[in-house]
N, C-alpha and C positions, 0 to 999 in steps of 0.2 A: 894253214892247212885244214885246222878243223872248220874253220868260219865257212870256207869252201865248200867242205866235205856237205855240212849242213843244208848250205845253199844247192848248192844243185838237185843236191837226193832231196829235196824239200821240192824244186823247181819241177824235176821229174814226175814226183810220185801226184802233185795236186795238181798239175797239168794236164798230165794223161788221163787220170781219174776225171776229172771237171771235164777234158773232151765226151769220156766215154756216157758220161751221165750226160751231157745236153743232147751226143748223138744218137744214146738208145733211149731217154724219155724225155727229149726236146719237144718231141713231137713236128713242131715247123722244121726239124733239122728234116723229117723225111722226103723236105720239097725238094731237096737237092741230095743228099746222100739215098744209098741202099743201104737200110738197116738189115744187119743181122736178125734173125727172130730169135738165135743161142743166145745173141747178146742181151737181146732185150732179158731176156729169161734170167740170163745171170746175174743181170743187175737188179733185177725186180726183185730177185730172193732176197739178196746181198745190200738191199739199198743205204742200210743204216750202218752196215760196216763199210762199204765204199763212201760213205760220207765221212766217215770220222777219219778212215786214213787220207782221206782229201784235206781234209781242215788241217790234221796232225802233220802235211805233208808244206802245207801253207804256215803253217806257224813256225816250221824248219826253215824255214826258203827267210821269214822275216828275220828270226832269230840269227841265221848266218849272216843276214845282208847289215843288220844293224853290229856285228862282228867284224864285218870287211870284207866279206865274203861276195862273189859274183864279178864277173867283167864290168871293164870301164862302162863301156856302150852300152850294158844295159842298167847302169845308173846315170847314163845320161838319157837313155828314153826316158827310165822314172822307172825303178821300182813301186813306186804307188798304183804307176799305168797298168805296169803286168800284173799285179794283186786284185783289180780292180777286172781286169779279165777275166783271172781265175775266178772271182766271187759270183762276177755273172756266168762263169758257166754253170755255177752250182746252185745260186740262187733264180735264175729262172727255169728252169724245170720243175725245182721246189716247185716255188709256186704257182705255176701254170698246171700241174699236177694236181698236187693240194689246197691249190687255193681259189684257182682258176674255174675247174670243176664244182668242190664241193657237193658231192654225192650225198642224196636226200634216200639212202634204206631205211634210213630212223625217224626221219624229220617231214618226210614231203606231205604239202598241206592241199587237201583236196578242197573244192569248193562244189556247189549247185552250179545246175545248168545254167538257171537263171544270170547268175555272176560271169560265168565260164562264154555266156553270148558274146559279153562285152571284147573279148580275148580273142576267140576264136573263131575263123570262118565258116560259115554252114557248111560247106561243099569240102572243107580241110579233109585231108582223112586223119583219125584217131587209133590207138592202138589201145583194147579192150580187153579188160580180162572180168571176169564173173563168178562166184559163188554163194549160194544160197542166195542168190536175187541178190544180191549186192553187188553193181558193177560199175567199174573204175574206165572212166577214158584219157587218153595220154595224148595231146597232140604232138605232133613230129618239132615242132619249132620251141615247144615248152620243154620237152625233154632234151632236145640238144644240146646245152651244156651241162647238165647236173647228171646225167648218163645215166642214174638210179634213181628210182621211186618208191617208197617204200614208207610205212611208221607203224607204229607199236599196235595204231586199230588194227591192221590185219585188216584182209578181206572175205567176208563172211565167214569171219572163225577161223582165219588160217593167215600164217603169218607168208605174205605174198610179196615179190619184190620187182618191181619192171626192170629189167637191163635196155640199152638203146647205144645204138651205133647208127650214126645218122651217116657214116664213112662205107656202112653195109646196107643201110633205109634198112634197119634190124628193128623189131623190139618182140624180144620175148620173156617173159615172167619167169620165174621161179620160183619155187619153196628154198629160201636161203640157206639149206642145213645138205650137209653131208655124214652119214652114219651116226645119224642123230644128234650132229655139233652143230649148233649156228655159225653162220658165219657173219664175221665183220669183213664188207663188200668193199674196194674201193678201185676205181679203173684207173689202170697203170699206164696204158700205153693202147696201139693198133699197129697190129701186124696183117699181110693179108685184106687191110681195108678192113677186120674184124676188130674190136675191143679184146684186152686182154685184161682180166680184172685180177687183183689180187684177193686171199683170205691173209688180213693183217693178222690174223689169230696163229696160222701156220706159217705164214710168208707163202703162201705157198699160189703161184699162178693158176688163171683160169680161165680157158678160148670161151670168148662171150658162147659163141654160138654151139659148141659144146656141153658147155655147163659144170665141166669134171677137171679134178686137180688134174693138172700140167703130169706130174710124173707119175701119174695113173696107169700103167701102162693095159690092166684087167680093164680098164672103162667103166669100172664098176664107182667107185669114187665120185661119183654125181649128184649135184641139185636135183630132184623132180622139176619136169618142165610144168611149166601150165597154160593151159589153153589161153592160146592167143590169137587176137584175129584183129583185120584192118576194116571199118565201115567208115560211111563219112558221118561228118558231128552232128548234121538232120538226122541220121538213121540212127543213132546213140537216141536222141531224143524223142525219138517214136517208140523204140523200144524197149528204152530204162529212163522214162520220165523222172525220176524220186533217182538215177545214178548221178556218184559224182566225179566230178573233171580236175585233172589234176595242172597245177596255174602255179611259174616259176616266178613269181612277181619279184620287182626288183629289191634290191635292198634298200632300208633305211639307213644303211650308213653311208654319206656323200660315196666315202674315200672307196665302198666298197662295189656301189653303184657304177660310179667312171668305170673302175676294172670291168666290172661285169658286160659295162658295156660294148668296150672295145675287146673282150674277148668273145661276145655273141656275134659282132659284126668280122672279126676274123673269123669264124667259123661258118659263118653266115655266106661267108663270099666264096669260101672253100666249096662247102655241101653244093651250094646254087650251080658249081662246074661242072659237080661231081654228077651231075645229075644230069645235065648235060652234053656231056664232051666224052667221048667214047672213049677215052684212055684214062686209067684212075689219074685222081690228082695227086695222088702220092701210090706210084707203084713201086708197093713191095712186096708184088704178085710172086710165086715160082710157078703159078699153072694157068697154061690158057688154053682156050676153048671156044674155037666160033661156029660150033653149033649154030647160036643163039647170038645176036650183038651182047656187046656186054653190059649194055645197060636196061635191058630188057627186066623188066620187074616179073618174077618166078613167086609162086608160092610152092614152098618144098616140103617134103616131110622125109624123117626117117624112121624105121620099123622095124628092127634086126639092124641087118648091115647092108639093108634095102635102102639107096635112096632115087625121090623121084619127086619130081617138080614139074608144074602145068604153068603155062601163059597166058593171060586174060582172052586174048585174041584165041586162041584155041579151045576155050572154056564157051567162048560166044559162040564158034561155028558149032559146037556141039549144043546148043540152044542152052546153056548153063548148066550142066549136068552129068558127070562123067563118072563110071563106075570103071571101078582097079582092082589089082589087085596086089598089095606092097608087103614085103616081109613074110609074105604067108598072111595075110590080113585082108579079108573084102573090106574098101573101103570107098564112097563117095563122095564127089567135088561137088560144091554147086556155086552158084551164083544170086543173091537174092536180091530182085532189082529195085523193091520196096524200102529196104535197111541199107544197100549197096555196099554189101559184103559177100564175100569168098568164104565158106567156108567146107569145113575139111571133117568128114566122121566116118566111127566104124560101121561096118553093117554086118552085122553076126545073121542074117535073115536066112543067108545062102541062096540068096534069089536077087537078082537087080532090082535096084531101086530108081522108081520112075518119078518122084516126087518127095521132093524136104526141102520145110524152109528155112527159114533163119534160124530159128528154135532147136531144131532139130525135128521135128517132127513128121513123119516120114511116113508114106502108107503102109510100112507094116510097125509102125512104131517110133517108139520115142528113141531116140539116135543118143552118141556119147563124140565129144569133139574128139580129133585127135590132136594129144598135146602137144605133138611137136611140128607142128605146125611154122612157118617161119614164113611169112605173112609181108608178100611184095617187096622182097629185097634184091639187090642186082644180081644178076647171073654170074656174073664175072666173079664174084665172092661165094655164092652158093658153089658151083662150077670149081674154085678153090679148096675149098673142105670137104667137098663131094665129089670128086676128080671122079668119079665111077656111074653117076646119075644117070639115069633114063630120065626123058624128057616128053611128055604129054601122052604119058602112055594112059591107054586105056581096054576095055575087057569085061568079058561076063566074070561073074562072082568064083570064086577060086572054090571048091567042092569040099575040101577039106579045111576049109577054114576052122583056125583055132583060137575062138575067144578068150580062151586062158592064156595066150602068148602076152609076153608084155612088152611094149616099142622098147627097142635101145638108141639112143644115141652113139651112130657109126663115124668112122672115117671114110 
């Protein structure tokens, strides 16, 4: 009876658990299942007690079997068979998670343009951040597995950190701290085709694109975004000759190389679809929107609870140059065909602005980016966390504008 009792409620409890954990952080499980986004959530806080009653539940199930406990039939399948399942449900997500990834906040090693030639296509596009003349380029293929960029130099005096969601063609930076904590970064999952990263320090969830704890409900609980912007790797190097590029070179260790490699090439075949084929490769969409196709590359901002996103093709028929008005904030688009970059600033002038370039520099002045910029990612994922966006709006300068307003990050 007890042997029994052991075995099953052992069979039960690591069975169910090892499902839950390969289908809310398998990640490949979303090629064929709809995940939950509560689920993922719940597991993400929980992971370390969902594992130990997994194991605690597996070491019941063995303990009764070697007791006498369990049906004929499934000691004639093999108890070893079904142990061997459960371990892989538990042990690949592990490591496809933790291992697979291996998120560089701490570690990522930049190099010279010079070295970064060898690597990277001229024509690539790069995702760029800047401070005090120190500025960092990120190509989309280097950052795809390691999803964070980041180490202790900081950029120009400030502790900065890339996020990247190659599932959203995402990458925006932040100041890693909320209410003055650092935080330890590590990406858990994607719901929505976005990154969901964890704070190991709180457990506590975090929508890449966001930037603010999960159970935040004030929105106030937020990273500082930082200006981020896409140009191609020639226009990096016109403009920040002395910047450096950041380079995921493979590992030295055989055993760690093979993995990396057959995890870049899974990912590698994924993205190439996604970018392609007009239905996500893993839809775990709730909102759609055909405005716009949905793989239409948008550069969005939010300002308040303003959000609003422009299209290249409508940036051109406007000859590269669009003035707005978002959140209560005058702000212009432009195009600079030199750098081949999009960028996005305030204009406190209360007058339109007919000319800025790359710099910012503007006929009545020297311009300020705007940080929340979100820099040629799909519509269909913008569109998802923005369900309320205006699309290629444009307008003379708003009369009451108020440079003392400061952007928030809306729903």
């Amino acid at each position: 009876m007890l042997a029994n009792l052991l075995f099953y409620v052992g069979l039960l409890v690591s069975l169910t658990i090892g499902f839950m954990y390969f289908r809310d952080l398998g990640d490949v499980s979303q090629m064929v299942l709809k995940v939950k986004r509560n689920n993922m959530i719940r597991f993400i806080r929980n992971e370390n007690t969902y594992l130990a009653a997994g194991f605690a539940g597996l070491v019941l199930m063995l303990v009764g079997h070697f007791l006498g406990g369990g049906p004929g039939w499934l000691f004639f399948l093999g108890v070893p068979a079904v142990t061997l399942v459960i371990i892989f449900l538990f042990v690949f997500p592990w490591v496809w998670v933790h291992i697979g990834l291996r998120n560089q906040q701490n570690t990522a090693r930049y190099y010279p343009i010079s070295e970064a030639q060898q690597f990277i296509n001229p024509s690539a596009s790069v995702l760029v951040i800047e401070n005090n003349g120190h500025a960092r380029a990120h190509s989309d293929a280097q950052l795809m597995r390691p999803h964070l960029a980041g180490n202790d130099k900081g950029l120009g005096g400030d502790d900065i950190v890339m996020t990247y969601c190659a599932m959203a063609n995402l990458g925006q930076a932040y100041k890693p701290e909320i209410h003055g904590k650092r935080l330890d970064l590590e990406v858990m999952a994607q719901h929505g085709n976005n990154l969901i990263l964890r704070d190991n320090t709180t457990g506590e969830p975090i929508q890449q694109i966001y930037g603010r704890f999960d159970s935040d409900a004030s929105r106030t609980a937020a990273m500082q975004p930082w200006p981020t912007f896409r140009m191609s790797f020639r226009g990096f190097q016109k403009a920040y000759p002395d910047g450096e590029v950041f380079l995921n070179k493979p590992s030295s260790n055989p055993l760690l190389r093979l993995f990396d490699t057959f995890t870049e090439t899974v990912f590698s075949s994924g993205i190439a679809k996604q970018h392609q084929e007009e239905a996500p490769v893993m839809d775990n969409m709730s909102h759609s929107d055909n405005r716009l196709p949905n793989k239409t590359y948008v550069w969005g901002i939010t300002i308040g609870d303003d959000a609003v996103c422009w299209t290249d093709d409508f940036l051109a028929e406007n000859k590269g140059l669009i003035n707005a008005t978002v959140g209560g904030r005058d702000v212009v688009v432009s195009y600079d065909p030199i750098y081949e970059s999009v960028g996005v600033w305030y204009n406190d002038s209360g007058a339109p602005i007919t000319h800025v370039d790359f710099f910012g520099h503007a006929d009545c002045g020297q311009l300020t980016r705007v940080e929340t910029l979100r820099s040629g990612m799909f519509w269909h994922v913008w569109v998802e966390f923005f369900p309320g966006t205006d699309i290629n709006r444009s307008g003379p300068p708003h009369t009451t504008s108020d440079p003392r307003q400061t952007p928030a990050q809306s729903e």
